[in-house]
N, C-alpha and C positions, 0 to 999 in steps of 0.2 A: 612316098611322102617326102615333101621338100622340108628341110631344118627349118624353114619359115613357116610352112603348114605344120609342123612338129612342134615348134616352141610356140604358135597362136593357139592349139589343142591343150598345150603344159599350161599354160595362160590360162586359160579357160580352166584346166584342173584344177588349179592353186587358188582360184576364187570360191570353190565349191569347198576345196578341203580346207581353208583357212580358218575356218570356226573350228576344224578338228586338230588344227596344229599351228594355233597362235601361243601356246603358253608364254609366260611372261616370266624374266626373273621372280617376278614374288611366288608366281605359280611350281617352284622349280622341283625337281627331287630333292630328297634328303643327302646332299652329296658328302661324301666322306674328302673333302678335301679344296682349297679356295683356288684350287689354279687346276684347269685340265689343261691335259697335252693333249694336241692331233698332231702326229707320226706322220709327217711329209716323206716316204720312203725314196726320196732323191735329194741332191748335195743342197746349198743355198745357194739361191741367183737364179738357176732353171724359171723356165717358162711355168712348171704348174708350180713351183714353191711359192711365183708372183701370185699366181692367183689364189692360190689357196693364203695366204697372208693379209693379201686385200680383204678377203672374205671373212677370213678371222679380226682384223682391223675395225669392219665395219657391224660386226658382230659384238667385240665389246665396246664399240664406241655406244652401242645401243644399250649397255646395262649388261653385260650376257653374266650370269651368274649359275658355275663357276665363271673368271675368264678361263678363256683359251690361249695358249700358248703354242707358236706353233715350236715341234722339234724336230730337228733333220739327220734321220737316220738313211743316209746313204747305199748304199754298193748292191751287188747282184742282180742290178735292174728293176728295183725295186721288190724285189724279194727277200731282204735281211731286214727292212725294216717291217716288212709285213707279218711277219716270221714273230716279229716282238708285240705287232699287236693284235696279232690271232693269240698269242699266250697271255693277253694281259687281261687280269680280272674285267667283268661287265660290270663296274660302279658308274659308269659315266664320269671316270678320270681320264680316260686314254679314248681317241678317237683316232680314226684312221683315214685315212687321204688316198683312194682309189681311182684308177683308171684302167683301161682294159686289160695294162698289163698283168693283172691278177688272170684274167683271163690266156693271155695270150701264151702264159711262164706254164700254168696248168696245160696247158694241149703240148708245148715240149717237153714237161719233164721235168721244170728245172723245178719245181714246187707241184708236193702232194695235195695241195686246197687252192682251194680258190673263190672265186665273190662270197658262197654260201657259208663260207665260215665263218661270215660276220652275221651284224643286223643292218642291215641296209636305211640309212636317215634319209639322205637326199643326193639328187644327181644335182649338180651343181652348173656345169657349162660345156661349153664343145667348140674345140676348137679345129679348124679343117689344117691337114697338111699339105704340104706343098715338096714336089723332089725342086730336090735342086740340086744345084751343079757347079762347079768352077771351072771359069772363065774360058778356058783350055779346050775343055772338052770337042768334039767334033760335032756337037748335035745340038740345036736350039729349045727344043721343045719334045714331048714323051713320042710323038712319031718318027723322030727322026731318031731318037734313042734307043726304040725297038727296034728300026729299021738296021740300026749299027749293033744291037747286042746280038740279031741272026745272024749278022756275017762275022762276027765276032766272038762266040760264043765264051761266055766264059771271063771275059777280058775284063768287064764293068766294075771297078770296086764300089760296091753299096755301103754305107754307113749305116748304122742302125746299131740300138742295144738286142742281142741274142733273145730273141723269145720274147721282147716287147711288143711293143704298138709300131716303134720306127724299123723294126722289121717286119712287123705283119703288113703295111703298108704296101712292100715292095715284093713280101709272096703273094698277094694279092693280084699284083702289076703283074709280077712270071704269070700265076693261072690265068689271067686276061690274054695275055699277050701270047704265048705260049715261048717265052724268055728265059734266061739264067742269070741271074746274079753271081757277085763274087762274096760274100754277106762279110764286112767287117762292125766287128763289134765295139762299140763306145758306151761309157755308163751313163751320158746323160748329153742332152740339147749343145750345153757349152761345149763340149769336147768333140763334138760331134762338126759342130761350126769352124773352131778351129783347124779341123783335118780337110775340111772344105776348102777353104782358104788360104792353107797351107799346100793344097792339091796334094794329098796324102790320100784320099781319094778321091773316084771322082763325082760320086752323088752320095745325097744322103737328105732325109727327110727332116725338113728345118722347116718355121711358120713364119707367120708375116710379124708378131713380137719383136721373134731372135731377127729375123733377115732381111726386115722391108729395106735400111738403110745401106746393105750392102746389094740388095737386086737395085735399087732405085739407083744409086752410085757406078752403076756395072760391077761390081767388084764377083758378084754371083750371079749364074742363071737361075732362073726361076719355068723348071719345064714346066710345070702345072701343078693346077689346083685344083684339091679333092671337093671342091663346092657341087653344086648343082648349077648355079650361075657365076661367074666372074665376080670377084671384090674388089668394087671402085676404089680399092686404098691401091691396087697394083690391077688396072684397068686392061693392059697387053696384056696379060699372063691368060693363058688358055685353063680352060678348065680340063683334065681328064678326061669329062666325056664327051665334049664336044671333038676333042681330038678321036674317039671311036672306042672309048673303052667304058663300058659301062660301070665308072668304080667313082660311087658316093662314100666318104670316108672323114670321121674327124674322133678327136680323142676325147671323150665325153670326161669328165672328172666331176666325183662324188664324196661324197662322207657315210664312214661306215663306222660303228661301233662293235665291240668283241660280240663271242656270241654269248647268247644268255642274259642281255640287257633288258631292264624290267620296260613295259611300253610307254609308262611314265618317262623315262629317261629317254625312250627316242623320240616320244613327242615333246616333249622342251627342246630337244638339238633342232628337230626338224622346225618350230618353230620359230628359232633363232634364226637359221637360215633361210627362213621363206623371208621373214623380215628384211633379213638381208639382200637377197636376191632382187626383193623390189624398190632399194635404193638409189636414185636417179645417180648418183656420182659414180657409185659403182659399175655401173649398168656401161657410162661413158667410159668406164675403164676399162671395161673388158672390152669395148666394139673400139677400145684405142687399142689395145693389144691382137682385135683379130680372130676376135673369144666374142660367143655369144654365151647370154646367161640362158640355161638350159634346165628350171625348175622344175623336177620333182620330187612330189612326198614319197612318204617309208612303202607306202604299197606299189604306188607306181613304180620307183627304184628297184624295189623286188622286182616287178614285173618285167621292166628295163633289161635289168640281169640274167632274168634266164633267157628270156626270147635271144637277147645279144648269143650268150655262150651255144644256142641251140644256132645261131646260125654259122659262128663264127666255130665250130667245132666240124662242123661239114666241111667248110673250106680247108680246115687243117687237115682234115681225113685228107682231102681231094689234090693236096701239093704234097701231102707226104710226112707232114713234121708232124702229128697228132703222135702224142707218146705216152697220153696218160693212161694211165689203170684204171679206169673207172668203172 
């Protein structure tokens, strides 16, 4: 299924469930507290702490009651901040800010839990990535990258955070390709772009947010794009599969609450952010960033999550890094 025939289906869902998760501030739990946190578990400035802020932005512009605040708990690739809000009481004080890496840190190793720890509100958006590359390199687009990592094996330095999404990306591209990476680790989008550009290495998994004005400038290659079609905002850029690799991939981001949160309380979150989601400004803001809004409710998200972690836990068998205990 194409992200277009995905998100016209989500579409279609969120009309059906909106009568089960429109609550209103008046309607709200009984909260212990006037200000919640959502635990952005990455630095501030990153690609998801924009979106997840615009989101919260337009959430209490709408009345949201508690507000939301977001807070940015930083490091281990987003596993220290998760760490704090898998521990943190279910009042619907603390919310938590998810993307696959809950998934991806679980199949290495670097974390005991993962999605099901929480209660799942809503998926939020999806954004495709893109490798990219500095200026330098010898290769223009992901065939001729492949073609250069077999006679070379070994040589490629890959950017990516250890165990997240901007490394699943590129085990992805090895199992495709049947390729090696050099896998260098960074804790986040910014620092990631920097070493780019710095040619500190020499690819690494950047979006059209962080990179459009430095592919558009030449300053970066842009081998390709994990779309199903081409994005008229960067029109030359190949997609992954039309270059022969069959790899559909984008970093979905959601909102989760601790576990044990009453369903009162996820249905008020969830339906703050339905509201949200269908706000025309925002909507422009994500398809300016490169981000499509990618609504679903508390059941769908469940359902989202495990189908995800059942597929994306075979691939990890199948390259090798699967390390959980499960």
């Amino acid at each position: 299924m194409t992200i277009k025939s995905t998100l016209l289906a989500a579409a279609a869902a969120v009309v059906v469930a909106g009568a089960a998760f429109g609550a209103s501030p008046a309607a709200a739990a009984d909260f212990g507290c006037r200000t919640a946190k959502l635990i952005v578990p990455w630095g501030a400035g990153g690609e998801t702490d924009v979106i997840f802020r615009q989101f919260v932005e337009t959430v209490n512009k709408n009345g949201a009651e508690p507000e939301i605040q977001v807070v940015n708990i930083g490091g281990q690739g987003g596993n220290k901040g998760a760490k704090e809000a898998a521990d943190s009481k279910p009042d619907g004080c603390t919310l938590f800010a998810i993307h696959q890496s809950a998934l991806t840190s679980y199949f290495t190793g670097r974390i005991d839990f993962t999605w099901d720890a929480f209660q799942p509100v809503a998926v939020l958006t999806r954004t495709p990535s893109i490798f990219g590359a500095h200026v330098d390199v010898p290769y223009n687009d992901i065939s001729e990258m492949v073609a250069y990592a077999k006679e070379n094996p070994g040589k490629i330095n890959a950017g990516g955070t250890l165990g997240s999404t901007s490394q699943f990306v590129y085990l992805l591209l090895e199992d495709a390709a049947g390729i090696k990476f050099n896998h260098i680790s960074y804790d986040g989008t910014r620092e990631r772009m920097t070493a780019l550009l710095a040619k500190t290495i020499d690819t690494g998994e950047i979006n059209l947010a962080a990179a459009k004005q430095y592919i558009t400038s030449g300053e970066l290659k842009a081998l390709g794009i994990t779309t199903e079609k081409r994005n008229p905002e960067i029109p030359d850029v190949k997609t992954v599969k039309e270059q022969g690799y069959d790899l559909i991939y984008g970093v979905d981001r959601g909102i989760m609450l601790p576990k044990g949160a009453s369903q009162e309380v996820i249905d008020h979150y969830a339906g703050l952010f339905e509201a949200a989601a269908q706000d025309p400004a925002l909507n422009k803001a994500m398809t300016d960033m490169g981000t499509d809004v990618f609504f679903l409710n508390p059941t769908e998200s469940a359902a989202y999550w495990g189908d995800t972690q059942t597929k994306w836990a075979k691939i990890a068998k199948e390259v090798g890094i699967y390390k959980a205990k499960d």
